[in-house]
C-alpha positions as CSV (number, residue, x, y, z in Angstrom):
1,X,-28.3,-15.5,28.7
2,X,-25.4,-17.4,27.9
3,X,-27.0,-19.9,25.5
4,X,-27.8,-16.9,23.9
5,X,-24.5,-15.2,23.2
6,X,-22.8,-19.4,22.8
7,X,-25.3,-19.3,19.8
8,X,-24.9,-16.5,18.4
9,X,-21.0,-17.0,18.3
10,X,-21.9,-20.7,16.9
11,X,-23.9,-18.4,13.9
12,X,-20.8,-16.0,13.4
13,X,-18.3,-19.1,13.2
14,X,-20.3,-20.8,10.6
15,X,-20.4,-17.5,8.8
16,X,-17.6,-16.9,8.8
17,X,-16.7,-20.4,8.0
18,X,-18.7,-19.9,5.2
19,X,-17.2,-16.9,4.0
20,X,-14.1,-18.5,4.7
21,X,-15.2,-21.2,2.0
22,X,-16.4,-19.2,-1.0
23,X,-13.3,-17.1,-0.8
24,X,-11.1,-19.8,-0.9
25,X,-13.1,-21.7,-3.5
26,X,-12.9,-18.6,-6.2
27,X,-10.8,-18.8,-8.9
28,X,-8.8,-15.6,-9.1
29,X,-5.2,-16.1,-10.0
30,X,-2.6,-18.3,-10.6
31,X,-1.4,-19.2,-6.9
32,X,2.0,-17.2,-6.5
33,X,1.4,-14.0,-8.9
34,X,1.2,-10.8,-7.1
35,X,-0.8,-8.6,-10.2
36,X,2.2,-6.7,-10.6
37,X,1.6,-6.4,-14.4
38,X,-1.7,-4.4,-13.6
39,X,-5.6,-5.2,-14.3
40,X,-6.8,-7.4,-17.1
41,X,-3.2,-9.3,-17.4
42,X,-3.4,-12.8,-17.2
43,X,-1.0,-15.8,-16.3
44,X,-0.4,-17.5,-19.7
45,X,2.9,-19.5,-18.5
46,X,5.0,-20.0,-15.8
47,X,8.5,-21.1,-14.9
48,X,11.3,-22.2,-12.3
49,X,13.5,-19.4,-11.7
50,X,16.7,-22.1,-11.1
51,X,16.1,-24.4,-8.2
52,X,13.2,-23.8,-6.9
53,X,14.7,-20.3,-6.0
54,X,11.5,-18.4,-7.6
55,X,8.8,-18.4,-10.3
56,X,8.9,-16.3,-13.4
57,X,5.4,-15.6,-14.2
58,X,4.5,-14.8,-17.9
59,X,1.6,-12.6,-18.5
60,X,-0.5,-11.2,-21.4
61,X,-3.1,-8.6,-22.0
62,X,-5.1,-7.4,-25.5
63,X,-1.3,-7.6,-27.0
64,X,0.6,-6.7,-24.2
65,X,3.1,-9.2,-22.7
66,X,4.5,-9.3,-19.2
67,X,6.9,-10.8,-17.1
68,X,7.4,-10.3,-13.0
69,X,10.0,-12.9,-11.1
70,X,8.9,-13.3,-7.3
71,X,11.2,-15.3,-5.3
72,X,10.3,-17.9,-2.7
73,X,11.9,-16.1,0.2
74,X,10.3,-12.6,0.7
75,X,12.3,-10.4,3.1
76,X,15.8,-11.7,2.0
77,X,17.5,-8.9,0.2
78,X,18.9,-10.9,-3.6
79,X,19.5,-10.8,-7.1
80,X,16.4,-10.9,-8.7
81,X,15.8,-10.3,-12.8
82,X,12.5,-10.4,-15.4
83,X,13.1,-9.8,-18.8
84,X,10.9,-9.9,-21.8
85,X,12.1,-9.5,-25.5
86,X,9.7,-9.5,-28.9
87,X,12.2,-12.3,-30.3
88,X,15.0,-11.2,-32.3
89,X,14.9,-7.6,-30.4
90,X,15.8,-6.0,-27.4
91,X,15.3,-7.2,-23.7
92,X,13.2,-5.1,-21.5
93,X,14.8,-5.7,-17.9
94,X,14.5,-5.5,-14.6
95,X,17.6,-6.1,-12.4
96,X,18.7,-5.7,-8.5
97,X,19.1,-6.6,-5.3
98,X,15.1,-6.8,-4.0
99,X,12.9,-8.7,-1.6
100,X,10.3,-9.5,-3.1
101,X,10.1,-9.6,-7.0
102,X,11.7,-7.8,-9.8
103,X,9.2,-6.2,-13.1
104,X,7.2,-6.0,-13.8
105,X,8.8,-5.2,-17.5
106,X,6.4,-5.6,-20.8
107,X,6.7,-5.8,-24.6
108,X,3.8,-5.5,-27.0
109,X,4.1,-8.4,-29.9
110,X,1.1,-8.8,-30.7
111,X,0.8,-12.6,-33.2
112,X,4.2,-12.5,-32.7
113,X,6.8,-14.8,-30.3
114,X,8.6,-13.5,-27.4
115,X,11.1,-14.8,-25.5
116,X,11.5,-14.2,-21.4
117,X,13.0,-15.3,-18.8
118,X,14.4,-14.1,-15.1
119,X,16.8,-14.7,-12.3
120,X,16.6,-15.3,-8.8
121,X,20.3,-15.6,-7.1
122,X,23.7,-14.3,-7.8
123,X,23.8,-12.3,-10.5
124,X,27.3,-13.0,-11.4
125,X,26.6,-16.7,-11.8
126,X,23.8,-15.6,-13.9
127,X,21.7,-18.9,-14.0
128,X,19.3,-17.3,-16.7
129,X,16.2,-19.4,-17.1
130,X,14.4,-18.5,-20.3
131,X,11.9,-19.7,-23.0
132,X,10.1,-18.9,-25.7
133,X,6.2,-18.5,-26.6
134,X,3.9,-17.4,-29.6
135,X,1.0,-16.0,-29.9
């Protein structure tokens, strides 16, 4: 009777296993984005939110863009900012003292260029790291 539960556990690990595989194998996001932004957004670019403190994760969605900042220390209470402007107008911010990420925010500029950005750190040193994309 043993064999017969030693093989049966051998068949669930390689199941598993398998499982394991295909899951890891799928395409689904660009490693690091949470989905914040909501269904249908995808990552169009990414950046450094100032050394190595965080990503800033660009977005984009039938017109819509997005921006969400997630830092690479979850947990640790900081200054954390995403911002999003259709260039030439108003940012659209997200600012405070979080653990996790700040946004998402979103503009809709649609053919249009954009400029965003985000923080991760001190806000009164304000290392704003920022860039511009069209579309």
């Amino acid at each position: 009777m043993n064999t017969n539960r030693t093989l049966a556990s051998v068949g669930t690990v390689a199941a598993l296993a398998a499982g394991t595989i295909a899951v890891t194998a799928a395409p689904a996001r660009a490693a690091g984005y949470n989905g914040a932004c909501g269904s249908g957004y995808t990552v169009i670019d990414k950046m450094d939110a100032g050394n190595s403190r965080g990503t800033i994760y660009l977005t984009y969605n039938n017109g819509w863009n997005c921006v969400v900042t997630i830092t690479n220390t979850p947990g640790t209470k900081q200054f954390i900012s995403a911002m999003v402007e259709r260039s030439g107008g108003d940012w659209v911010e997200d600012e405070g003292n979080y653990t996790k990420f700040a946004g998402p925010v979103y503009v809709y500029a649609p053919s249009s260029c954009i400029d965003w950005g985000g923080i991760v750190g001190d806000k009164y040193i304000r290392m704003i790291e920022w860039n511009d994309h069209c579309g």
